[in-house]
N, CA, C and O of each residue as an XYZ file, in Angstrom:
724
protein
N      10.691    -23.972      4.496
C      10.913    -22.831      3.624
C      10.423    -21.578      4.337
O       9.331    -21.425      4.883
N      11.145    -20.952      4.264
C      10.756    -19.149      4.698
C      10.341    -18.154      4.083
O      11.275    -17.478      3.651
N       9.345    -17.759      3.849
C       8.546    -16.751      2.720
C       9.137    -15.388      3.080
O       9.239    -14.892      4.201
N       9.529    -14.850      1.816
C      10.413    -13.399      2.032
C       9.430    -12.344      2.783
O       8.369    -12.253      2.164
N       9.475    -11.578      3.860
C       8.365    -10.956      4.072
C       8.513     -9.582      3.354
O       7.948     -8.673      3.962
N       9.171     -9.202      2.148
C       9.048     -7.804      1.700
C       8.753     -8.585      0.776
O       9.508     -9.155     -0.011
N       7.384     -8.633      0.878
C       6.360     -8.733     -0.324
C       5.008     -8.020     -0.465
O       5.015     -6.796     -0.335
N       3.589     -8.788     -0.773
C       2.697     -8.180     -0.475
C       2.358     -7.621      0.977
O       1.891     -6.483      1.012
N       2.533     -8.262      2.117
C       2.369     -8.078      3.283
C       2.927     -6.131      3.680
O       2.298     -5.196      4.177
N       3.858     -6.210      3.338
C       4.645     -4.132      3.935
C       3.537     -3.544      2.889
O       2.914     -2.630      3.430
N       3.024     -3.842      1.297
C       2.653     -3.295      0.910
C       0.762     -3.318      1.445
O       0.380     -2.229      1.873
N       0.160     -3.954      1.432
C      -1.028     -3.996      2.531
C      -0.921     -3.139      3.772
O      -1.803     -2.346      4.104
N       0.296     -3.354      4.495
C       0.642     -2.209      5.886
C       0.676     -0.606      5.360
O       0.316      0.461      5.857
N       1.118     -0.891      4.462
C       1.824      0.650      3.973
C       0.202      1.076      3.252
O      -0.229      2.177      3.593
N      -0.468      0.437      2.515
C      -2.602      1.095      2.638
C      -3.026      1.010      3.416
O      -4.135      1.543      3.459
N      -2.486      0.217      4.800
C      -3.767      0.345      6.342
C      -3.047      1.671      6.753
O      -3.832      2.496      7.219
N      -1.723      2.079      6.692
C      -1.367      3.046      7.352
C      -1.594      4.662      6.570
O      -1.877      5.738      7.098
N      -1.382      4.372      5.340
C      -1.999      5.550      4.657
C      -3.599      6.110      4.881
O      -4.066      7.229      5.088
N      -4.005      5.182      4.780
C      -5.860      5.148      4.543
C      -6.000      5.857      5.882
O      -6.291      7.038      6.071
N      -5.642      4.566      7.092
C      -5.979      5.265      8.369
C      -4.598      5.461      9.202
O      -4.090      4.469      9.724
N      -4.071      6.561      9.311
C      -2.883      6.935      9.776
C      -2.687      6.478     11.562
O      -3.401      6.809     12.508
N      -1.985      5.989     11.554
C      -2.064      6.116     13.079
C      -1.630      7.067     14.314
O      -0.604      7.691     14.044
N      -1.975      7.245     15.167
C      -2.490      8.569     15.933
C      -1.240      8.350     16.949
O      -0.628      9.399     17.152
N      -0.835      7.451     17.490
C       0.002      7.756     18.952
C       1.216      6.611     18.644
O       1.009      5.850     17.698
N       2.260      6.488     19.281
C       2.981      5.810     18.766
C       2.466      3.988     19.417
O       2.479      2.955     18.747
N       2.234      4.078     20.259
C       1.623      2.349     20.497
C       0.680      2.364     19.744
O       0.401      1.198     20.023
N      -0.571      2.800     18.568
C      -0.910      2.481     18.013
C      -0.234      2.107     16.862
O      -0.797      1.254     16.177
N       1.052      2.621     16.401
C       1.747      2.568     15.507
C       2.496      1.202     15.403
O       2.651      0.510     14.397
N       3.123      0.870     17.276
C       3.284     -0.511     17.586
C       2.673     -1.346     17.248
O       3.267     -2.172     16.554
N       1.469     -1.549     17.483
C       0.411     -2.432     17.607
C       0.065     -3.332     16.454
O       0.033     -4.558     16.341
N      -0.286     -1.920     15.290
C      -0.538     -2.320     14.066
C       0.390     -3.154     13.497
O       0.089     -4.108     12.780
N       2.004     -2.688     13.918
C       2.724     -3.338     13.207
C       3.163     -4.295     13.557
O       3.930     -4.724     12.695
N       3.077     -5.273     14.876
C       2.981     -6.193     15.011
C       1.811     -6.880     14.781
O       1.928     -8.105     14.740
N       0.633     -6.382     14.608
C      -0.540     -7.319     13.887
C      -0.152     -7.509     12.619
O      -0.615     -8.538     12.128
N       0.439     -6.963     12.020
C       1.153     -7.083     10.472
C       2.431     -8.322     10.716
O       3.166     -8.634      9.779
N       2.539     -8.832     11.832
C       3.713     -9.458     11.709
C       4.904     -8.807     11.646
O       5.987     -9.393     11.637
N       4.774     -7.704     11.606
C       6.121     -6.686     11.695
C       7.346     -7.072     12.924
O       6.864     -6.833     14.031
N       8.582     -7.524     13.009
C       9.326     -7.828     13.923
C       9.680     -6.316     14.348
O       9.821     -5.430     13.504
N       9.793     -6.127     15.566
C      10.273     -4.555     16.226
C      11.277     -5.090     16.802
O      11.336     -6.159     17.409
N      12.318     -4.082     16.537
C      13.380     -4.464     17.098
C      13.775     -3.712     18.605
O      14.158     -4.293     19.621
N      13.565     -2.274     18.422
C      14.360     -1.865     19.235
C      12.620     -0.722     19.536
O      11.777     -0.634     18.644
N      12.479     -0.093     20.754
C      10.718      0.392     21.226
C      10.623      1.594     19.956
O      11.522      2.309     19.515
N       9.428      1.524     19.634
C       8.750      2.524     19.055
C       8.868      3.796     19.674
O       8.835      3.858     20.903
N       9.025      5.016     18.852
C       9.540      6.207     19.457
C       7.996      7.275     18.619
O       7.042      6.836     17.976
N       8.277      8.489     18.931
C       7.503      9.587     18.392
C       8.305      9.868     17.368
O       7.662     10.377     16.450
N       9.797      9.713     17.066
C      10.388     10.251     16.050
C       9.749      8.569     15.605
O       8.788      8.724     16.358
N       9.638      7.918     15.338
C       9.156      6.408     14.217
C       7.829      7.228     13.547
O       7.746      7.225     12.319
N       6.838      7.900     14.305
C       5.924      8.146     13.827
C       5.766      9.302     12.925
O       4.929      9.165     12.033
N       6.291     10.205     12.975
C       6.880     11.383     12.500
C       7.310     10.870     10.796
O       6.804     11.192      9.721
N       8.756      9.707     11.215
C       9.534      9.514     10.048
C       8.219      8.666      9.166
O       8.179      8.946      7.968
N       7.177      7.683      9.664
C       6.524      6.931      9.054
C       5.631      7.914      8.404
O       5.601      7.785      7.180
N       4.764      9.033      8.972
C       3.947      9.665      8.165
C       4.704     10.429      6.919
O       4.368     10.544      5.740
N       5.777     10.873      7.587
C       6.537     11.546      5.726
C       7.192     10.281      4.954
O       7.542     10.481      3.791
N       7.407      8.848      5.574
C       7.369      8.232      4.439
C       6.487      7.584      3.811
O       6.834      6.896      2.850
N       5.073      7.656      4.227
C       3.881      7.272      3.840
C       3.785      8.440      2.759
O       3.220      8.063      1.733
N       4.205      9.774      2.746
C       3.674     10.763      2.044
C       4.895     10.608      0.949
O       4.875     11.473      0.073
N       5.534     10.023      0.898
C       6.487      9.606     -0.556
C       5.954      8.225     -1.440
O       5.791      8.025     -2.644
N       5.799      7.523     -0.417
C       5.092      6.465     -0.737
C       4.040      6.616     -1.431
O       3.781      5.601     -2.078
N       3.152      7.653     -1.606
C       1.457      7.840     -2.040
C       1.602      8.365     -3.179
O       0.751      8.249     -4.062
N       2.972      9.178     -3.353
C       3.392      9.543     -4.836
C       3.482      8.449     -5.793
O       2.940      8.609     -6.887
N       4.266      7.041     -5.462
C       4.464      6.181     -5.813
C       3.029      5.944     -6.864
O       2.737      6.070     -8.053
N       2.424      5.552     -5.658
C       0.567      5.543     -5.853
C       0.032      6.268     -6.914
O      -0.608      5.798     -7.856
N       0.296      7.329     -6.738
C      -0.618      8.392     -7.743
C       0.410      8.600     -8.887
O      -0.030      9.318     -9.785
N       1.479      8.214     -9.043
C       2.416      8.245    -10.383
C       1.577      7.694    -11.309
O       1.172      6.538    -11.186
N       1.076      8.858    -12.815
C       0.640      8.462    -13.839
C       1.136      7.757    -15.042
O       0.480      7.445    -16.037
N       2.332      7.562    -14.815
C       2.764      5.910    -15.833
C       3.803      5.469    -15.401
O       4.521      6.112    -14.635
N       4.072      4.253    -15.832
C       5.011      3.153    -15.447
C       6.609      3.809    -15.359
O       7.327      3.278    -14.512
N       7.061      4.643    -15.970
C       8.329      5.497    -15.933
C       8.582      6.455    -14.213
O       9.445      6.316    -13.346
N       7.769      7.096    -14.284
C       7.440      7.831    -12.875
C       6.865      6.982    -12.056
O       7.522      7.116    -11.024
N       6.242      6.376    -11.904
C       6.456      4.579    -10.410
C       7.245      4.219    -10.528
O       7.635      3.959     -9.390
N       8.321      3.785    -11.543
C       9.600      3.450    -11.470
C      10.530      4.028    -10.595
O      11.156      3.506     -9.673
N      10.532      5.455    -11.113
C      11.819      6.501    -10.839
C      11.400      7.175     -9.309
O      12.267      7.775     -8.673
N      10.085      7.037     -8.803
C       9.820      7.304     -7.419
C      10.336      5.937     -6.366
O      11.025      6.206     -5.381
N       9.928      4.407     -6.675
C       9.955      3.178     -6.353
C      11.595      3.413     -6.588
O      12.217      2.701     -5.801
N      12.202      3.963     -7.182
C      13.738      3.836     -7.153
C      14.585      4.642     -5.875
O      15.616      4.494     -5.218
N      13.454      5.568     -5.986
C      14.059      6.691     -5.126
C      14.229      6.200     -3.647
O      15.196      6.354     -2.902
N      12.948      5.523     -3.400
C      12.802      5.113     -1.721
C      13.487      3.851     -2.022
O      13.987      3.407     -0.988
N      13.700      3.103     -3.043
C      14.945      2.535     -2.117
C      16.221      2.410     -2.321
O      16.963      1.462     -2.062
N      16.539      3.890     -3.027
C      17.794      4.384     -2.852
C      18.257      4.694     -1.407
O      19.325      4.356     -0.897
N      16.965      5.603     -0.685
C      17.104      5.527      0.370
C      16.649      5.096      1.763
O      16.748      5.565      2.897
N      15.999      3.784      1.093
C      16.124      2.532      2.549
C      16.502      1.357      2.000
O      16.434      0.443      2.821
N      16.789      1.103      1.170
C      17.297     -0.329      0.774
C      18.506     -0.111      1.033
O      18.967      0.997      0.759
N      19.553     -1.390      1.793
C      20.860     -1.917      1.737
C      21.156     -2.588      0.790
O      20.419     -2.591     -0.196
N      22.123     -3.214      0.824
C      22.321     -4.325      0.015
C      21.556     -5.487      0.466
O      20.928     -5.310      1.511
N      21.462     -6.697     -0.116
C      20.650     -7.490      0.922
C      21.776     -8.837      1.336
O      22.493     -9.485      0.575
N      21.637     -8.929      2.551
C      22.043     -9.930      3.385
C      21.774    -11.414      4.230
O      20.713    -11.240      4.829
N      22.025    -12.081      4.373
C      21.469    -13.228      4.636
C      21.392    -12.964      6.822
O      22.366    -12.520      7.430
N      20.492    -13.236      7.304
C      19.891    -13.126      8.601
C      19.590    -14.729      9.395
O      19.122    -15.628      8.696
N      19.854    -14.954     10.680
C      18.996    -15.819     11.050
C      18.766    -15.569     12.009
O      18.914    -16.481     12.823
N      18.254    -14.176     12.561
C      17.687    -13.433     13.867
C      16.629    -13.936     14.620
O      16.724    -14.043     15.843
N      15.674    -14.241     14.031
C      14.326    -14.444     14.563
C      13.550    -16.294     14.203
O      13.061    -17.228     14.837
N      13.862    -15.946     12.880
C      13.149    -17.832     12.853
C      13.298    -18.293     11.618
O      12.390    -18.395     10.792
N      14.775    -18.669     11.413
C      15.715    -19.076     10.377
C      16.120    -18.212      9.441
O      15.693    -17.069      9.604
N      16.993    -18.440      8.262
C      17.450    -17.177      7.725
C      16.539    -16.979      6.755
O      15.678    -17.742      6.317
N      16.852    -15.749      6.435
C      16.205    -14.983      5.772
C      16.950    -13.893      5.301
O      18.043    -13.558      5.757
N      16.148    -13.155      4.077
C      17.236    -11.929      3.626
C      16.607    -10.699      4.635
O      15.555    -10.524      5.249
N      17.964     -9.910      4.425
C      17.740     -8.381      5.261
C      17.795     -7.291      4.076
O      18.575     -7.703      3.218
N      17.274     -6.118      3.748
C      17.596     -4.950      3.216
C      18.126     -4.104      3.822
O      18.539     -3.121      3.208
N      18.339     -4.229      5.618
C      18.304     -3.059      6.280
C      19.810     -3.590      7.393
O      20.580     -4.548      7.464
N      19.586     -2.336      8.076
C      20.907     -2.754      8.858
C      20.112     -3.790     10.133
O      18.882     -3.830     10.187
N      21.058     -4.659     11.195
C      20.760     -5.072     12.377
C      20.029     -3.630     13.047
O      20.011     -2.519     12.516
N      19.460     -4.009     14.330
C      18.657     -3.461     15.353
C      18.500     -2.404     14.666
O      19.458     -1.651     14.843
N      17.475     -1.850     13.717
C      16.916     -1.131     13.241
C      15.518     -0.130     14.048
O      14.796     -0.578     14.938
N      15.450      0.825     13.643
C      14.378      1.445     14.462
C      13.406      1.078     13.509
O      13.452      0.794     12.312
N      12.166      1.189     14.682
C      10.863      0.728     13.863
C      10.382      1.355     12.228
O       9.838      0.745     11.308
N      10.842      2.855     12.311
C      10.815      3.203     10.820
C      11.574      2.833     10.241
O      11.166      2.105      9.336
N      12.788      2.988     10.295
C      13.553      1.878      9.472
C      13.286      1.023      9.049
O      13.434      0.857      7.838
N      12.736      0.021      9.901
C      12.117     -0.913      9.458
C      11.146     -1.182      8.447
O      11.169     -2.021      7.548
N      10.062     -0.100      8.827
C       9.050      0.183      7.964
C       9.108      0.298      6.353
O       8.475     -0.313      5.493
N      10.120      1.326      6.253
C      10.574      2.377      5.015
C      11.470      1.384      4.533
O      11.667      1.448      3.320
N      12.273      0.176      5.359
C      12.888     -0.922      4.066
C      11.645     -1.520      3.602
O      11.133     -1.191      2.531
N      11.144     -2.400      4.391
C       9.857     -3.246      4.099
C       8.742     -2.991      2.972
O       8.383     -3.689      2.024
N       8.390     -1.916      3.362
C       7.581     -0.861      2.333
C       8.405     -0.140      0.763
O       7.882     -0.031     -0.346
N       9.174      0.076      0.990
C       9.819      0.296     -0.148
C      10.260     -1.141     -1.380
O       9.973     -1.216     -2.574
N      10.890     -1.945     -0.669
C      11.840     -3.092     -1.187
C      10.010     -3.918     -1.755
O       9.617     -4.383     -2.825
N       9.589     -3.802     -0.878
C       7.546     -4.782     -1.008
C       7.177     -4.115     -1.896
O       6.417     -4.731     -2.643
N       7.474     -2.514     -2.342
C       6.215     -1.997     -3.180
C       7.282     -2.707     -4.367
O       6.787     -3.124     -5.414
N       8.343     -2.781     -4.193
C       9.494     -3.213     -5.814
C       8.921     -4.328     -6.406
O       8.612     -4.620     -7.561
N       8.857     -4.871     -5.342
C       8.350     -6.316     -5.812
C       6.848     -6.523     -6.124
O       6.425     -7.468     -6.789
N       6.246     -5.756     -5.695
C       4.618     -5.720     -5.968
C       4.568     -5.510     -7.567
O       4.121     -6.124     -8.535
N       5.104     -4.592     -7.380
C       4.996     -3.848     -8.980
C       5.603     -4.425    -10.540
O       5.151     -4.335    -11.682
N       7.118     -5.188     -9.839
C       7.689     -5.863    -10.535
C       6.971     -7.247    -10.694
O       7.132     -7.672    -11.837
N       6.264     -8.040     -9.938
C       5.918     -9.115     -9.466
C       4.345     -9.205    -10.243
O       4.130    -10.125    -11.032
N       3.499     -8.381    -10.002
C       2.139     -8.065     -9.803
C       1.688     -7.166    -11.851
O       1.040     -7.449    -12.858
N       2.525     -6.137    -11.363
C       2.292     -5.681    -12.339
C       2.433     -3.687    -12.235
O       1.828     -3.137    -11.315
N       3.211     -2.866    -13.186
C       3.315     -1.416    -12.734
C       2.475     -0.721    -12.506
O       2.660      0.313    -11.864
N       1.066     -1.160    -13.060
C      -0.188     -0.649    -12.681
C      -0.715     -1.696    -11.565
O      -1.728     -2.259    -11.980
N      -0.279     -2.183    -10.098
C      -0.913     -2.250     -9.588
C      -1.340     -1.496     -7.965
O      -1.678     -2.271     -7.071
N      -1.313     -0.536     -7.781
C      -1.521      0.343     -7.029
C      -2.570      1.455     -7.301
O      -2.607      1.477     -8.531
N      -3.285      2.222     -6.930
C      -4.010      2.838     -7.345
C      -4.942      3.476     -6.250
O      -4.686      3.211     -5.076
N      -5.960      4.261     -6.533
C      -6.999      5.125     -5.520
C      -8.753      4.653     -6.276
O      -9.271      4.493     -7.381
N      -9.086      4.599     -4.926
C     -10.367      4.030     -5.216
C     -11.501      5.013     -6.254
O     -11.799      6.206     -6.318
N     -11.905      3.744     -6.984
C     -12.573      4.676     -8.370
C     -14.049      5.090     -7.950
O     -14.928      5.390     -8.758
N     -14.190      5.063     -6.586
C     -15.434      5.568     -5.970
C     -15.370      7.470     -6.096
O     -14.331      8.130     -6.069
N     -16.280      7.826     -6.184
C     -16.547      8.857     -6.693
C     -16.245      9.958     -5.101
O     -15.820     11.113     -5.087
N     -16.575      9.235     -4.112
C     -16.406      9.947     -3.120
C     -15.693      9.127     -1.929
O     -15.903      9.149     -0.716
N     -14.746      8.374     -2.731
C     -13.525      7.955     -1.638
C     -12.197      8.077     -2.663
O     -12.166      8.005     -3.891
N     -11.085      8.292     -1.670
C      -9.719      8.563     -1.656
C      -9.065      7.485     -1.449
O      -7.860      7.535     -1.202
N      -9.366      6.968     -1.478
C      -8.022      5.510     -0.130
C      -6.965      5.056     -1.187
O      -6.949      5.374     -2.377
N      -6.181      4.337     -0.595
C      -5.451      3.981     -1.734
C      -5.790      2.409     -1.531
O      -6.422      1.970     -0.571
N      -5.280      1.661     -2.561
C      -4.779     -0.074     -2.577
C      -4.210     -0.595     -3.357
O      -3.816     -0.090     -4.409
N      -4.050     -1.737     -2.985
C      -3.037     -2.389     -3.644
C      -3.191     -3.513     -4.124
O      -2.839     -4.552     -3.566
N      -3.938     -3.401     -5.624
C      -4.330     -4.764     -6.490
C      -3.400     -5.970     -6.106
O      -2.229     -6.290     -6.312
N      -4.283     -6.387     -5.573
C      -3.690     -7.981     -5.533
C      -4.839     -9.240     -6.287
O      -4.781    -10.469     -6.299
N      -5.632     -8.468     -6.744
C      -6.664     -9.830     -7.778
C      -6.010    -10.625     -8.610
O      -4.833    -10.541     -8.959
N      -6.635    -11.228     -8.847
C      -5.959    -12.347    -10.132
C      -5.605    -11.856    -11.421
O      -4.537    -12.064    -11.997
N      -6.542    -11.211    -11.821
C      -6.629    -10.415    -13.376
C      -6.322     -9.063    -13.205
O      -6.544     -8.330    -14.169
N      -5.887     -8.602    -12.246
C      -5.270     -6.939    -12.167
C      -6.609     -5.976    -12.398
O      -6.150     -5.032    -13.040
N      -7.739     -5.783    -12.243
C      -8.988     -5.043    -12.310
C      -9.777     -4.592    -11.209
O     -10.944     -4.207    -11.143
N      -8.845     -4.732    -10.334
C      -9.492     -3.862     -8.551
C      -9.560     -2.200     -9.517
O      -8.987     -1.783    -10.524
N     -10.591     -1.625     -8.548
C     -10.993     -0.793     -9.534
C     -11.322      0.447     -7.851
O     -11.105      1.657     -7.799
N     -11.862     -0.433     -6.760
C     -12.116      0.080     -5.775
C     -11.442     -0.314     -4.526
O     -11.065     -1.483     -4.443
N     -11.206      0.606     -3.404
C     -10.193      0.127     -1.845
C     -10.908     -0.996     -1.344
O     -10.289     -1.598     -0.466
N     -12.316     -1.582     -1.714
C     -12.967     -2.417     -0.360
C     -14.472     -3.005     -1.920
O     -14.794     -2.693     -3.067
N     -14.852     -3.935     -0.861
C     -16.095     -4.292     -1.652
C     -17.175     -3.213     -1.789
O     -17.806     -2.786     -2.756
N     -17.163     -2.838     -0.098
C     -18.136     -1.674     -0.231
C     -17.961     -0.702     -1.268
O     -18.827     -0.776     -2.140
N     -17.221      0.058     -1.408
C     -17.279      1.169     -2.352
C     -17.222      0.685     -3.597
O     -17.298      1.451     -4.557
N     -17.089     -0.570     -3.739
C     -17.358     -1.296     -5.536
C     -18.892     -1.706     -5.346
O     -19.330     -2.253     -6.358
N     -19.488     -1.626     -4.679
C     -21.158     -1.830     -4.774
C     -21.836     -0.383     -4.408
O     -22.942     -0.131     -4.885
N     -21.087      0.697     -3.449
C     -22.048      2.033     -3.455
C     -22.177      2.482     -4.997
O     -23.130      3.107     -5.464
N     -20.714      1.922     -5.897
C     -20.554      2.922     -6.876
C     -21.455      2.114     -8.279
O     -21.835      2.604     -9.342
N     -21.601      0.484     -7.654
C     -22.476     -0.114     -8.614
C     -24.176     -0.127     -8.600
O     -24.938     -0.480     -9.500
N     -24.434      0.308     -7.460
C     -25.619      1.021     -7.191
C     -25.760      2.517     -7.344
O     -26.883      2.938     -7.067
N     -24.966      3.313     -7.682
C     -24.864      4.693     -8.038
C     -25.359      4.396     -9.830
O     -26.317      4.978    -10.340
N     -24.582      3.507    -10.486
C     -24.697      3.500    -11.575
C     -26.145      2.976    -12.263
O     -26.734      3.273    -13.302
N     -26.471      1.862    -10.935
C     -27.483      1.347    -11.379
C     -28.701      2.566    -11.329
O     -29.560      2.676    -12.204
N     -28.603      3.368    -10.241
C     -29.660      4.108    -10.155
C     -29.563      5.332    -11.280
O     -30.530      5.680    -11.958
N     -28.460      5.828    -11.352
C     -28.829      6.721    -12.879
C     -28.987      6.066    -14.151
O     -29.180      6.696    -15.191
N     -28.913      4.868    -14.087
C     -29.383      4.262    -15.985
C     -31.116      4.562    -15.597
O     -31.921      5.251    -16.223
N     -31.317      3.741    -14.299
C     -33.106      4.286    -13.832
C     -33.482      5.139    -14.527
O     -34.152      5.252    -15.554
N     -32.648      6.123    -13.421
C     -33.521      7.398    -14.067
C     -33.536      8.202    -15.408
O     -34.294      9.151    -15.604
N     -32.355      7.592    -16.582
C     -32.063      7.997    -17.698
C     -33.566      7.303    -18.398
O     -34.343      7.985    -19.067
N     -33.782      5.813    -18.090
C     -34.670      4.853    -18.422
C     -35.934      4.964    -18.322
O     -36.770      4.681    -19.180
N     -36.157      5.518    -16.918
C     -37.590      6.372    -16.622
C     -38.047      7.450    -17.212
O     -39.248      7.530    -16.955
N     -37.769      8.146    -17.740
C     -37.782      9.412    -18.540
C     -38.932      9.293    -19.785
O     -38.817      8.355    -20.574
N     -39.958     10.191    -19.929
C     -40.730     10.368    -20.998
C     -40.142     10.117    -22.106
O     -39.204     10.905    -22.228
N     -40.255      9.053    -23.430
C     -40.396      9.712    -24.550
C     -40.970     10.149    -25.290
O     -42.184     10.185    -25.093
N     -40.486     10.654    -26.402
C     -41.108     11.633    -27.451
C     -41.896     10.539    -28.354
O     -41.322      9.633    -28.957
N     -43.221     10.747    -28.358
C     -43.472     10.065    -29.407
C     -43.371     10.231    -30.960
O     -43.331     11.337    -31.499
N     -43.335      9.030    -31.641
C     -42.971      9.118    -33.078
C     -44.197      9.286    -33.777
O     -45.272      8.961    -33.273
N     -44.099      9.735    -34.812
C     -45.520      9.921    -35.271
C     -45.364      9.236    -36.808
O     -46.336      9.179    -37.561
């Protein structure tokens, strides 16, 4: 059996690449073959270019405040990178395609990432995307827990912010009272 790869996997790529953008285009390579990403045809400066403005459509997705507007953004990108889908046996048995043959690496990207966030959302749930509820981080992620309640990008910033909390009940707790008389 062959596991569809526009699933969670583009959507995980598509928060390593937002969070930490990549800088040169072989880093851009790199990553995306550590992702398992198939490249078809070499990574260019225009891939990197097209990937950061579609990372910056993508983050709308993200920050869309209800299920209607993640919809109608998640529609938009893959109005324009989704194909129809097709049956493939390019690389290591068939599999479906969204995109055309020998695709450029953004291409690639912007089907993967688009068609993955559909299914995340449809699959997972419309609230599962989101920005870390740390008080002094931004990142984005992409709930994949069991019970849908990621709340933060990483463990760390779900323990700075549970030690933030712990330390102001302290000091609410420490505080003189008034005595009763």
């Amino acid at each position: 059996m062959h596991l569809n790869p526009y699933g969670t996997e583009p959507v995980q790529l598509a928060v390593d690449l937002t969070n930490e953008p990549p800088q040169t285009v072989r880093e851009l390579a790199e990553r995306c073959r550590d992702a398992g990403v198939h490249i078809e045809l070499p990574a260019t400066r225009a891939d990197l270019v097209a990937i950061t403005e579609l990372l910056t459509s993508w983050v709308r997705v993200v920050d869309a405040t209800d299920e209607r507007a993640r919809a109608a953004l998640t529609n938009e990108l893959l109005t324009d990178w989704a194909d129809h889908p097709r049956l493939t046996d390019h690389a290591d048995g068939w599999h479906l395609h969204y995109r055309p043959d020998r695709a450029s690496l953004s291409r690639i990207l912007a089907t993967l990432i688009s068609v993955g966030t559909a299914l995340h959302l449809t699959g997972r749930g419309m609230d599962r995307l989101g920005r870390c509820g740390a008080s002094d981080c931004d990142r984005v992620f992409a709930d994949t827990s069991r019970n849908g309640t990621q709340r933060w990008c990483s463990t760390r910033c779900g323990n700075r912010s549970a030690v933030r909390r712990h330390r102001a009940r302290s000091v609410t707790d420490s505080r003189p009272r008034a005595r009763s008389r």
